[in-house]
C-alpha positions as CSV (number, residue, x, y, z in Angstrom):
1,X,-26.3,-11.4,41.4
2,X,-25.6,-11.4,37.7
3,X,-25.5,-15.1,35.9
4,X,-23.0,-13.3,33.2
5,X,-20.4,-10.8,34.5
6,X,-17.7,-9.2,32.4
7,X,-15.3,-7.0,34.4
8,X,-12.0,-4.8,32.8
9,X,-12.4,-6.8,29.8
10,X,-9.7,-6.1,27.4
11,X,-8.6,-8.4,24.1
12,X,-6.0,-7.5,22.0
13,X,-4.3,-9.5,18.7
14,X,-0.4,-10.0,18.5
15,X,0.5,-9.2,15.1
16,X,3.4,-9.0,13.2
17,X,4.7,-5.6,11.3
18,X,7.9,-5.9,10.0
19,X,10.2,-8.7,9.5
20,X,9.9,-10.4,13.1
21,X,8.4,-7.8,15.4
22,X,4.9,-7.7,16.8
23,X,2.7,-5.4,18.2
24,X,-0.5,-5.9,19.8
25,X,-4.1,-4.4,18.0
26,X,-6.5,-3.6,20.4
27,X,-9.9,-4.8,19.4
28,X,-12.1,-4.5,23.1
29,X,-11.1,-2.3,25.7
30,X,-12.2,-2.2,29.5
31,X,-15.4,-3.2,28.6
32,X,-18.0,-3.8,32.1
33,X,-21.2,-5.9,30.8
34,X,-23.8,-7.9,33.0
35,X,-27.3,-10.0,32.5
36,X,-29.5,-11.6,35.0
37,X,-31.7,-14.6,34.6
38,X,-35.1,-13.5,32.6
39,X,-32.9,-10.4,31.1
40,X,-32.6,-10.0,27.6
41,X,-29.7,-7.7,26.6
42,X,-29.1,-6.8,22.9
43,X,-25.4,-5.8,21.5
44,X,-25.5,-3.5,18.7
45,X,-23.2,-1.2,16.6
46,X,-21.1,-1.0,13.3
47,X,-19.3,-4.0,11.9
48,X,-15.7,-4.7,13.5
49,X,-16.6,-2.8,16.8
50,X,-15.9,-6.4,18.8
51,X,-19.2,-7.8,19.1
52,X,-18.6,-11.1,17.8
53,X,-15.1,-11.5,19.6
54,X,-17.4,-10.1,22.8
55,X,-19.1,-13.6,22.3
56,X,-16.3,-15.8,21.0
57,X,-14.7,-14.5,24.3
58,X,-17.3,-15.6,26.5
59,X,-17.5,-19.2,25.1
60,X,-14.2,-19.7,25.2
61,X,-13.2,-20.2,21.7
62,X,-11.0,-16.8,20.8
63,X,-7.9,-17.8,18.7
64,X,-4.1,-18.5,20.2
65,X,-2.9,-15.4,19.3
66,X,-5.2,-13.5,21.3
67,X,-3.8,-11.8,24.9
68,X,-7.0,-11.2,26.7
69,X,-7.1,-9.4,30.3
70,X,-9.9,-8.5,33.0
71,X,-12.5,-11.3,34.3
72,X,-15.5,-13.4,33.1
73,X,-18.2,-14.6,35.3
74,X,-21.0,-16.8,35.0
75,X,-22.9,-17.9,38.3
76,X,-20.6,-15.7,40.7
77,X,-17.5,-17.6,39.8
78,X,-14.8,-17.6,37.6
79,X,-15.8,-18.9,33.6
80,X,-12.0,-20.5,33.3
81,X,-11.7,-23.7,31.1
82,X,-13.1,-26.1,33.3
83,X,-16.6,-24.7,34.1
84,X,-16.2,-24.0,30.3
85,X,-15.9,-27.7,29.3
86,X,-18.8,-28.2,31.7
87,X,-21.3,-25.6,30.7
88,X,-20.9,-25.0,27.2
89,X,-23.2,-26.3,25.1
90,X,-25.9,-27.4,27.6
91,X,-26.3,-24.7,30.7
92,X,-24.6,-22.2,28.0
93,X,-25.8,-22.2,24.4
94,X,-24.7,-20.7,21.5
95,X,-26.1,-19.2,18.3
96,X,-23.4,-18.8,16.3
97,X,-23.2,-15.9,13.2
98,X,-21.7,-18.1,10.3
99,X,-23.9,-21.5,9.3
100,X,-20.6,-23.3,8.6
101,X,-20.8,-24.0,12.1
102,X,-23.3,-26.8,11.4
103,X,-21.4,-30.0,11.6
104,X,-21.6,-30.8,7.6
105,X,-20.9,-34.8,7.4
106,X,-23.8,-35.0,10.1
107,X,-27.6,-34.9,9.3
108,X,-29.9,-31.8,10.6
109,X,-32.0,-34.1,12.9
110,X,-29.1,-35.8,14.3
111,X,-27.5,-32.3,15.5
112,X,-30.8,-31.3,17.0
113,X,-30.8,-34.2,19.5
114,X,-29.1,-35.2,22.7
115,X,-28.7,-38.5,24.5
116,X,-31.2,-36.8,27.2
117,X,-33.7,-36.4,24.6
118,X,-37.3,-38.1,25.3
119,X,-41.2,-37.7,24.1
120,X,-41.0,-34.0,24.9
121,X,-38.3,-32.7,23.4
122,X,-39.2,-34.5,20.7
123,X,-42.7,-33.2,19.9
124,X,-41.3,-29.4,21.1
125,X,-38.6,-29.6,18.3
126,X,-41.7,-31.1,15.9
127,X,-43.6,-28.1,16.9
128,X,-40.6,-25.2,16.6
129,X,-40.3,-26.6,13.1
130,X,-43.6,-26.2,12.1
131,X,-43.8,-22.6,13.4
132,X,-40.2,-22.0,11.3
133,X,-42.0,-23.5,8.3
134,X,-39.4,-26.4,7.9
135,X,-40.5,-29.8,6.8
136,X,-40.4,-32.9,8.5
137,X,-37.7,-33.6,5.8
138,X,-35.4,-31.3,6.5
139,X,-34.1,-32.9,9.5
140,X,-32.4,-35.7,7.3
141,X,-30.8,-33.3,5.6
142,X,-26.8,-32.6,5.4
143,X,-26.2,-28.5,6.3
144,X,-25.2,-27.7,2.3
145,X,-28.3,-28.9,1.3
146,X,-29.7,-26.1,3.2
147,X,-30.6,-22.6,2.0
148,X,-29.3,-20.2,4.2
149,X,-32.4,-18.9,6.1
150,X,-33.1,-22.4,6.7
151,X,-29.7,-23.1,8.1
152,X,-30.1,-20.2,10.5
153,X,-33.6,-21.5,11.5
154,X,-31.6,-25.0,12.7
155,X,-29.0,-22.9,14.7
156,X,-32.0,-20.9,16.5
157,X,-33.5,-24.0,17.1
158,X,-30.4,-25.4,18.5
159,X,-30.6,-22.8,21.5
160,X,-34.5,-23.1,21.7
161,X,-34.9,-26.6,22.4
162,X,-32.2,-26.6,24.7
163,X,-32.6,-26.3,29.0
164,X,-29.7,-23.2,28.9
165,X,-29.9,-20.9,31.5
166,X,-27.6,-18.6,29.2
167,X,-28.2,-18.3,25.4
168,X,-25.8,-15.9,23.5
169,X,-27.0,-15.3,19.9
170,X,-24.5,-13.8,17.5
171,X,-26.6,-12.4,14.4
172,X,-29.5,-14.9,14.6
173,X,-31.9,-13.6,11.5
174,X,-30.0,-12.3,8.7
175,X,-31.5,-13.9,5.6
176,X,-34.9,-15.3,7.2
177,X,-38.3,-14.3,5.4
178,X,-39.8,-11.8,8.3
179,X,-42.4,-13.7,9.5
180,X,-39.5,-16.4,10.6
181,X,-37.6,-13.3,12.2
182,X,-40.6,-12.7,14.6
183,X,-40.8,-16.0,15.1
184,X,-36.9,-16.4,16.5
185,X,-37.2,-13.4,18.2
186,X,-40.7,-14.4,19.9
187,X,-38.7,-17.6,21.3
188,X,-36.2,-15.6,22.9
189,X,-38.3,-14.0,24.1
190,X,-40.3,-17.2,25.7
191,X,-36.7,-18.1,26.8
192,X,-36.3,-15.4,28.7
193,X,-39.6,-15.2,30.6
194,X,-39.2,-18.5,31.0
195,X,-35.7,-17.3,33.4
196,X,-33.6,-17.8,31.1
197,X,-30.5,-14.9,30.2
198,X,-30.2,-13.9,26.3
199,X,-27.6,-12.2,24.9
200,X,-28.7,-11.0,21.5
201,X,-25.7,-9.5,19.0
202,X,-27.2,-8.0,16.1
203,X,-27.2,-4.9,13.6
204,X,-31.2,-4.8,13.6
205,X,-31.6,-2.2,16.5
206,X,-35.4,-2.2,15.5
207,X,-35.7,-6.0,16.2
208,X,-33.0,-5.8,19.8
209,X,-35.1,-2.6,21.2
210,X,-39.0,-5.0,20.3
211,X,-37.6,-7.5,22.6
212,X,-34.4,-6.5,24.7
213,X,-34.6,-5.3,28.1
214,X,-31.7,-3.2,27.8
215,X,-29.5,-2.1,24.4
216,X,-25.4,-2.0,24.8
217,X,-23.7,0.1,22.0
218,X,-20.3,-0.6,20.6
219,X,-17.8,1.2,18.8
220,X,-14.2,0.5,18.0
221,X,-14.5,-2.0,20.5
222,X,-16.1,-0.6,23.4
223,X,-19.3,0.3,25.1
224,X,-20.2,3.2,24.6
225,X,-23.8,3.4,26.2
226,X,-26.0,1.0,28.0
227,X,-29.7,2.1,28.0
228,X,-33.3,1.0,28.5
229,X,-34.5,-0.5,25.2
230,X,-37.5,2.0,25.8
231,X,-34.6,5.4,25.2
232,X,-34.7,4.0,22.0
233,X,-37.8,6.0,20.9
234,X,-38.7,9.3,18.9
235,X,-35.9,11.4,17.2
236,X,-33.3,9.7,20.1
237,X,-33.5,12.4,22.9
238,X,-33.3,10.2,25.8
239,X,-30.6,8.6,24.5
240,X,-27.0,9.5,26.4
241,X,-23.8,9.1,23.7
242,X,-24.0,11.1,20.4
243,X,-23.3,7.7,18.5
244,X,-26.4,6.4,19.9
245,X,-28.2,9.0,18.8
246,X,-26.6,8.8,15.1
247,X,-27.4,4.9,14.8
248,X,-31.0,5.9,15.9
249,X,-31.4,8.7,13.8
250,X,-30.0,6.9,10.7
251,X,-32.7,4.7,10.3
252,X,-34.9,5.4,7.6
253,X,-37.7,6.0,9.5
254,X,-35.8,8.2,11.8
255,X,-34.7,10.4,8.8
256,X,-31.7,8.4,7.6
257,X,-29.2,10.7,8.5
258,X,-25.9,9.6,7.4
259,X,-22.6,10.0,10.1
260,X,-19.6,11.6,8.3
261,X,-16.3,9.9,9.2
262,X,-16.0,5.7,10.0
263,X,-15.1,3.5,12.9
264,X,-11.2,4.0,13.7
265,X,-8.8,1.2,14.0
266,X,-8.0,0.4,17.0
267,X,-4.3,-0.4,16.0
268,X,-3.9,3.3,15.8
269,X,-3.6,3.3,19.6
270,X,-5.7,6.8,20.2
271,X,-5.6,8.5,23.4
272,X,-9.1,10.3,23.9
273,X,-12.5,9.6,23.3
274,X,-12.5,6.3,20.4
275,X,-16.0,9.1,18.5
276,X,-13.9,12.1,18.8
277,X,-13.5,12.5,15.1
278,X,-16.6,11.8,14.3
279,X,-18.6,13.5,17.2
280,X,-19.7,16.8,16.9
281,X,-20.0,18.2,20.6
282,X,-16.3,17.2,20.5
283,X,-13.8,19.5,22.6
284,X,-10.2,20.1,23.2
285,X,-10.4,17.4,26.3
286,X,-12.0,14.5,24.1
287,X,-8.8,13.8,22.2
288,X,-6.6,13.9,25.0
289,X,-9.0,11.6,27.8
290,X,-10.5,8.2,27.8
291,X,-14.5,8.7,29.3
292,X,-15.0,6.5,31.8
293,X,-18.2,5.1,32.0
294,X,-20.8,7.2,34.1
295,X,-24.3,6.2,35.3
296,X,-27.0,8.7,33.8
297,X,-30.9,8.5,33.7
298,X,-31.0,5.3,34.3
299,X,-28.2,4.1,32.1
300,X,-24.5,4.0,31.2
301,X,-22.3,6.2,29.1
302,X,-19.0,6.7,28.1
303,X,-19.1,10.5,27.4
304,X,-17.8,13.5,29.2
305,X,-20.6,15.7,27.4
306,X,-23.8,13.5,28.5
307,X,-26.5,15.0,30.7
């Protein structure tokens, strides 16, 4: 069984057009996710495709005007407001993409520890800060007196020196040297083979496919494949979706191919396939269908053209 299950999951913004009428704006639609325990699954796509809102979802912490339909599971049961309240923050940890998340009237040392805290904890969060190259002085620091690689080093340590059995990390790295990026990314990866689930939203498909089990892509606010972090290889063949492919291939050391066109608004309400403009194996049918998602060679794909 799944610890994390998304089913249907749509989440749309009320907003206001002219005078006093509203109309919603799509931003996820029907979107099917899972993990297990000891899986790490890696988000990935353009910015504004919903990946963020995909986490904020999860922990419970969307804004009021948000109308949000279909079902979150964590453990087999319901995620509702309650088990929320319970979880969050200790069985459920969170990596959050903005450092202003950092409390900023408390010191870094302070937000690192928990009543629970004892001799271990204590020499494991001594030891994580050696390996991230922070001083011993940085944990009586205040957040702004923080660079921000070293503020993102506190968040991933935040998660790391917890006992979470789920761990949901919203663009952990940006702005750390690269020897601190394979450090984060070797401790989720200790995380997870240790049984816990990760749940790693990023841009840097090279860094999700070195330590991801499994790779979700999203555009316009849906998943468009879920494959094998291993598809992601050569020039892209075994991947399914011809976004996929283009993210893959648009790597400089893939050939840095550009992809005419950009990401649609989803307020535009379109009927077929959200890559239609955009894809080049695109028929009559694409603008007038929605895919539904299809299990192919081992993976998942929104596409009525994959093989």
């Amino acid at each position: 069984m799944p610890l994390l299950e998304v089913n249907k999951l749509s989440i749309s913004f009320m907003q206001y057009t002219k005078g006093s009428r509203q109309e919603p704006v799509n931003v996820i639609e029907e979107l099917d996710f899972a993990i297990h325990e000891g899986e790490i699954v890696a988000l990935v796509g353009a910015s504004g495709s919903g990946k963020s809102l995909l986490a904020h979802a999860i922990m419970g912490i969307l804004p009021p005007n948000v109308v949000m339909s279909g079902s979150i599971s964590y453990g087999g049961a319901p995620l509702d407001e309650a088990r929320l309240r319970r979880y969050r923050g200790k069985e459920i940890a969170f990596v959050p993409q903005s450092v202003s998340y950092l409390n900023p009237l408390m010191r870094v040392g302070k937000q690192l520890r928990t009543r629970e805290d004892g001799l271990e904890q204590h020499i494991e969060r001594k030891s994580l800060f050696e390996r991230f190259h922070l001083g011993k002085h940085v944990e009586r620091l205040f957040p702004f007196q923080l660079s921000g690689g070293m503020a993102r080093k506190v968040l991933v340590s935040t998660a790391a020196l917890g006992r979470s059995r789920l761990i949901i990390a919203d663009e952990p790295t940006p702005g750390m040297h690269p020897g601190d990026v394979e450090e984060a990314l070797k401790q989720f990866k200790q995380l997870a083979e240790g049984g816990c689930a990760v749940l790693l939203i990023t841009h840097d498909i090279e860094a999700a496919v070195r330590i991801a089990d499994k790779v979700a892509v999203f555009y316009a606010g849906m998943s468009v494949e879920l494959a094998p972090a291993s598809d992601f290889a050569g020039n892209g063949e075994r991947l399914r979706h011809p976004y996929s492919q283009a993210l893959w291939r648009a790597l400089p050391q893939n050939g840095f191919v550009p992809l005419p066109g950009s990401q649609p608004a989803r307020s535009l309400g379109q009927q077929g396939c959200h890559f239609v403009d955009r894809c080049p194996s695109a028929g009559e049918q694409c603008g007038t269908m929605r895919p539904e998602p299809r299990s192919i060679r081992g993976g998942i794909v929104r596409c009525i053209h994959a093989t």
